[in-house]
C-alpha positions as CSV (number, residue, x, y, z in Angstrom):
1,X,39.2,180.2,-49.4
2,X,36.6,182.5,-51.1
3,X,37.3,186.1,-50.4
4,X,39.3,185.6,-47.4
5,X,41.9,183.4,-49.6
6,X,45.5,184.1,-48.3
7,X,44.1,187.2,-46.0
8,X,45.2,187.6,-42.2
9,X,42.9,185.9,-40.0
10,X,43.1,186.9,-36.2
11,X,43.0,184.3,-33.3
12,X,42.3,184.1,-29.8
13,X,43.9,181.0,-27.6
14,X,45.0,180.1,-24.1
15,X,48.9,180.1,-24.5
16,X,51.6,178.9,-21.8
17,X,54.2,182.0,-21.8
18,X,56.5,180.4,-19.6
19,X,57.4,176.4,-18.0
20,X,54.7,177.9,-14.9
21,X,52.0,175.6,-15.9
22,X,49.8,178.6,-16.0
23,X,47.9,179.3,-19.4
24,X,46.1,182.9,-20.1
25,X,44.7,184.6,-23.3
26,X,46.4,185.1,-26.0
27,X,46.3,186.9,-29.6
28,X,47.7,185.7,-32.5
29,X,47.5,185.7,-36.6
30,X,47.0,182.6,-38.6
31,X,49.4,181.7,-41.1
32,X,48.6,182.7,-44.7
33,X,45.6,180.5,-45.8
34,X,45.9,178.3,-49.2
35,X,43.4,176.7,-51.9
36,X,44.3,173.4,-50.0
37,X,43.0,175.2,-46.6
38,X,40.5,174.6,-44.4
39,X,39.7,177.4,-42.0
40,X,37.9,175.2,-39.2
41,X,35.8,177.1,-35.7
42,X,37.1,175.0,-32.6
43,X,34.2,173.2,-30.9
44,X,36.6,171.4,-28.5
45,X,39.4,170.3,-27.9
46,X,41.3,167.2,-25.4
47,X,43.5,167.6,-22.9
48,X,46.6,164.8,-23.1
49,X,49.3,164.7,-21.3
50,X,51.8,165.4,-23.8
51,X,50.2,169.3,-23.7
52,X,51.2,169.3,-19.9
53,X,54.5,168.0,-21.1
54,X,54.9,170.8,-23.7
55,X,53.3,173.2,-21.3
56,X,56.0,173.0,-18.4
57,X,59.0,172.5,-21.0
58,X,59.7,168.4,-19.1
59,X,61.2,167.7,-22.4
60,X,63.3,170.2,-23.0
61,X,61.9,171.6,-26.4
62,X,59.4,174.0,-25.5
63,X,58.6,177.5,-27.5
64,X,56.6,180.1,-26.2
65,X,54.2,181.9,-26.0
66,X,52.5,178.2,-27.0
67,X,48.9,177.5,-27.8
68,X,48.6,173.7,-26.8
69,X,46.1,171.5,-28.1
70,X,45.9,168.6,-31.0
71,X,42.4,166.6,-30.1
72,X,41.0,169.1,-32.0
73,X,37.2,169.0,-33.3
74,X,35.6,171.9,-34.9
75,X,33.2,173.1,-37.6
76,X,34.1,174.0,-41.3
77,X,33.8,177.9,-41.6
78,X,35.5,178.7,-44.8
79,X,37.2,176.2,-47.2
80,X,40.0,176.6,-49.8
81,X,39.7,176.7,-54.2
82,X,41.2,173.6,-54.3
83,X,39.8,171.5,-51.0
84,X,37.7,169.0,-52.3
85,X,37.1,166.9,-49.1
86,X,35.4,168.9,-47.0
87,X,32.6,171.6,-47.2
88,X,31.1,174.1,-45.1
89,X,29.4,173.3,-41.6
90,X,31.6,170.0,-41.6
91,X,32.3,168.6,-38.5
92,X,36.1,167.8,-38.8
93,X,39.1,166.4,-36.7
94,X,42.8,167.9,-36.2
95,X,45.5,165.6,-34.3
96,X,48.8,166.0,-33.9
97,X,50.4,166.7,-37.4
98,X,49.4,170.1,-39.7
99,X,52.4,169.3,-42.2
100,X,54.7,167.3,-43.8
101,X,57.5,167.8,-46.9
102,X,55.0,165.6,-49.4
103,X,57.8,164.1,-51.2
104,X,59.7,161.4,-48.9
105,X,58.9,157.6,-49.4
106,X,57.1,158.1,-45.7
107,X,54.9,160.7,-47.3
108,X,54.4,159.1,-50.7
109,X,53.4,155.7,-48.2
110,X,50.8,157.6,-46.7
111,X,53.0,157.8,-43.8
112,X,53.3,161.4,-42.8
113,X,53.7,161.0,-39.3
114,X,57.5,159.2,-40.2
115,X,58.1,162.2,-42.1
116,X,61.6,163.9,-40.9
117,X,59.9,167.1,-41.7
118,X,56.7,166.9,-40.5
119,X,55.2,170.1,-38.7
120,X,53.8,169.2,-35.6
121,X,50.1,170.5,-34.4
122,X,51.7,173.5,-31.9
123,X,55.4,174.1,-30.3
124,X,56.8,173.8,-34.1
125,X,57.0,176.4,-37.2
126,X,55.7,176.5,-40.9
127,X,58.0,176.1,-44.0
128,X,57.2,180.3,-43.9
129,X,58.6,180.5,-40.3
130,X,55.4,181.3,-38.6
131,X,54.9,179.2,-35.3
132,X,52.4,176.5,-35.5
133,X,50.0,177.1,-32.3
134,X,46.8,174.3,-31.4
135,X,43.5,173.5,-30.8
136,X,43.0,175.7,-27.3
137,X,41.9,178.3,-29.6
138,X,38.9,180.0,-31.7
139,X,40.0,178.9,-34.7
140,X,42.7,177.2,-37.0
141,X,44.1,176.7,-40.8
142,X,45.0,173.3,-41.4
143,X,45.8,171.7,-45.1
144,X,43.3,169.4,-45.6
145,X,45.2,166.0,-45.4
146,X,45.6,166.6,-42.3
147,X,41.9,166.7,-41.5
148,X,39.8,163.8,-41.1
149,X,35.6,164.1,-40.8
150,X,34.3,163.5,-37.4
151,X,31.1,161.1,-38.0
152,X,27.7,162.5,-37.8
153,X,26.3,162.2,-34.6
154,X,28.8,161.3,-32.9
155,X,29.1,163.2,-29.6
156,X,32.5,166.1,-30.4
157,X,33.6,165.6,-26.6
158,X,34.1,162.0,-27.5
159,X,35.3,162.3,-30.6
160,X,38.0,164.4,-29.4
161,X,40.2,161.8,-27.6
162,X,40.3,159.5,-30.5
163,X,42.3,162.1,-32.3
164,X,45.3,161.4,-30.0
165,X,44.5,158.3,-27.4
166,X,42.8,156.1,-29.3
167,X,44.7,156.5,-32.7
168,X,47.6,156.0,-30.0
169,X,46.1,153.1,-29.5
170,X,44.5,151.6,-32.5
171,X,47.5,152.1,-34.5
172,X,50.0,149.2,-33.5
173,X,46.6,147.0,-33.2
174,X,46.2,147.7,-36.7
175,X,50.2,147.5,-37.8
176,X,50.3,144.2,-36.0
177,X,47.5,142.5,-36.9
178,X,45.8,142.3,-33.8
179,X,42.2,143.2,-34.1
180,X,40.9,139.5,-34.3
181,X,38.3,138.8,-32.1
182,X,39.2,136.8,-29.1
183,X,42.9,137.9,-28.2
184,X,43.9,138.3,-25.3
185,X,45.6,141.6,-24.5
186,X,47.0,143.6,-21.5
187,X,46.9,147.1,-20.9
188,X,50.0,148.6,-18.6
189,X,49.1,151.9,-16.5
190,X,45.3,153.3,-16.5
191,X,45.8,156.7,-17.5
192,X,44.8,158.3,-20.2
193,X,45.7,156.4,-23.6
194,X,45.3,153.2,-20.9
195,X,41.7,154.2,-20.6
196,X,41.5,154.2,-24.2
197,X,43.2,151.2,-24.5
198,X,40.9,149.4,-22.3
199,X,37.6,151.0,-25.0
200,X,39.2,150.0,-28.1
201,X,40.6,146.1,-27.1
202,X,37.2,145.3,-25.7
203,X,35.3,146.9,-29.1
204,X,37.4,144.4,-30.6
205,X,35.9,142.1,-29.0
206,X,39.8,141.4,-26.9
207,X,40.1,139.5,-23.3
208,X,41.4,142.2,-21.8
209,X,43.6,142.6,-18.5
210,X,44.7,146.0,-16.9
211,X,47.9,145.9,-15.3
212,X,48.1,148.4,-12.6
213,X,50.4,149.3,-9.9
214,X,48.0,149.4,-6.8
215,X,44.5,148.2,-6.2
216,X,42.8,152.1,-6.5
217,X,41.6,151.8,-10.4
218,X,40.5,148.2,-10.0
219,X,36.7,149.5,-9.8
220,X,37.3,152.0,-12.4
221,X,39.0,149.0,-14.9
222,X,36.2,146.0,-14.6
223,X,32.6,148.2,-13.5
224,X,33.3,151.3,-15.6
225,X,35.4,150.3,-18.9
226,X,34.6,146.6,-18.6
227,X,38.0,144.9,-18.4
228,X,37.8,141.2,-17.9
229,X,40.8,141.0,-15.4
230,X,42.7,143.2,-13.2
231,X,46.3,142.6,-11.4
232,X,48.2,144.7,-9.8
233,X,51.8,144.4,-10.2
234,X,53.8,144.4,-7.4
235,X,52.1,140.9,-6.6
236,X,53.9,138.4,-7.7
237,X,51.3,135.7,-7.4
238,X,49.7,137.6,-9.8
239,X,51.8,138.2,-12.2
240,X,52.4,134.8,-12.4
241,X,49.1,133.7,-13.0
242,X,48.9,135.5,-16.2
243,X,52.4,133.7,-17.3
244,X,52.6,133.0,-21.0
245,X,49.0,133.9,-20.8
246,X,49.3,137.5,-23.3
247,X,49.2,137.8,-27.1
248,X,49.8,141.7,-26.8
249,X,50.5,144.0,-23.8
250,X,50.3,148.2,-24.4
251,X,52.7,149.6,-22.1
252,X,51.1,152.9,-21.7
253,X,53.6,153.8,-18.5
254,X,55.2,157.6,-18.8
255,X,58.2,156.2,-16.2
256,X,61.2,154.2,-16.0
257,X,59.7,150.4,-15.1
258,X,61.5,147.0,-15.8
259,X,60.2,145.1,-18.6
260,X,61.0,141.7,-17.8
261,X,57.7,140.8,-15.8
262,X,55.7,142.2,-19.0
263,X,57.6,140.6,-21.2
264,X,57.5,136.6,-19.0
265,X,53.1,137.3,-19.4
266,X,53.5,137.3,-22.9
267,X,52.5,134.2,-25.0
268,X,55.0,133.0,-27.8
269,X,55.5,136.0,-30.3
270,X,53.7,138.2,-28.1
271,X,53.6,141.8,-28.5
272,X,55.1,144.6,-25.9
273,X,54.0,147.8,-27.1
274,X,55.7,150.6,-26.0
275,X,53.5,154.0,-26.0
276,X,55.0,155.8,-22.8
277,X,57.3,158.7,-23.4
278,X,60.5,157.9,-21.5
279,X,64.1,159.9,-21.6
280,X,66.1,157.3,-19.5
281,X,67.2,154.5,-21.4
282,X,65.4,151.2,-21.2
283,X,66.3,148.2,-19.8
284,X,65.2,144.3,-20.0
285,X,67.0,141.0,-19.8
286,X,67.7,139.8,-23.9
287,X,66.8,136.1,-23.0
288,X,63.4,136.8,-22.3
289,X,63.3,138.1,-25.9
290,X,65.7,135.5,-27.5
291,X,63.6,132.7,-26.5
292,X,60.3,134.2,-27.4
């Protein structure tokens, strides 16, 4: 990393000291910096839920003081001997893994994120022990697989989101062969990776549907992301109308929920995609899978 090639680097981040919810500055030092290093300036950085998760300890797991943050965007300041991706005044993308063991069929799959070892963004620790801390922050060192290039001209506060959301999103689209133009798909809750679920499908060029729980986001779903079709749950006569109607439906809800009215709008071999983080153990009819 030129000169500054395994030196201490200094930090400055918002960390969470405690489950409060409150964040305040914070000073740290980097881990030790590597030729496979990049040593990236923060330009931005998302907000997803999971930080507000991690933030007020709801699952359980949470090590402080912690710097949240993986929709990380940022420039290229300094780049390792051996980095051979990325130069100077890059404009580059972090998400949520810095690490992984390199050796597992996962990683040799180009899997990392299956990885039993893999290091997560923030709220985890290097191989050498050092905490890892995220993207509300000056600055980071991240190996540079785990660093994509962020698009010229493409606007970093948008970019930002895809690094979580909309990979979130795209991902099972992708592993399940469902980017064909002309699907018909069904987003589940309108938050944040719903939102992005809803830009994604339609890029596609999908029939989408938002499935909400009350009438409040209809406006928000068809004039401002441009869903075809909106229904609101608890309606029955709505939910039947979509019947068998489905080829995929992303379950973006963070809560307990039945499944069974999801699963009856899908078509034949339709896809329920399950993207909400939920401890309570789920809970659906087998028939309704059985028979397709």
């Amino acid at each position: 990393m030129g000169s500054g090639e395994g030196g201490e680097k200094k930090a400055l981040g918002w960390a969470a000291r405690d489950p409060s919810g409150v964040l305040s500055p914070y000073s740290y030092t980097l881990r030790s910096t590597g030729p496979d290093d990049v040593y990236i300036k923060v330009i931005c950085c998302g907000i997803c839920h999971t930080d507000i998760h991690q933030i007020k300890n709801d699952l359980g797991m949470s090590n402080y003081p912690m710097v949240p943050g993986h929709e990380v965007v940022g420039e290229v300041v300094e780049v390792g001997s051996d980095v051979s991706k990325f130069t100077v005044g890059d404009v580059v993308g972090v998400g949520v893994i810095v690490g992984c063991c390199g050796s597992c069929k996962p990683c040799s799959s180009d899997l990392e994120q299956y990885c039993n070892k893999r290091i997560w963004s923030y709220n985890d620790v290097y191989t050498d022990g050092k905490p890892t801390q995220g993207g509300f922050a000056d600055t980071m060192i991240v190996n540079q697989k785990f660093v994509v290039k962020i698009p010229e001209g493409m606007p970093v506060e948008q970019a930002a989101p895809l690094l979580c959301a909309g990979v979130t999103v795209y991902s099972p689209l992708s592993h399940f062969g469902l980017m064909s133009s002309g699907l018909r798909g069904g987003i589940l809750g309108l938050g944040g990776v719903g939102h992005m679920g809803v830009k994604i499908a339609k890029a596609m060029g999908h029939h989408v549907t938002v499935i909400s729980s009350s009438e409040r986001k209809r406006e928000e779903a068809m004039d401002h992301l441009g869903a075809d079709d909106y229904v609101v749950s608890s309606d029955q006569a709505e939910m039947q109308r979509i019947a068998d109607s489905l080829d995929y439906i992303i379950d973006t809800v963070p809560v307990f929920h039945p499944l069974e009215p999801y699963l009856a709008s899908l078509k034949l071999d339709g896809k329920l995609i399950l993207m909400g983080v939920i401890n309570t153990p789920l809970q659906f009819i087998t028939p309704l899978v059985i028979l397709g």
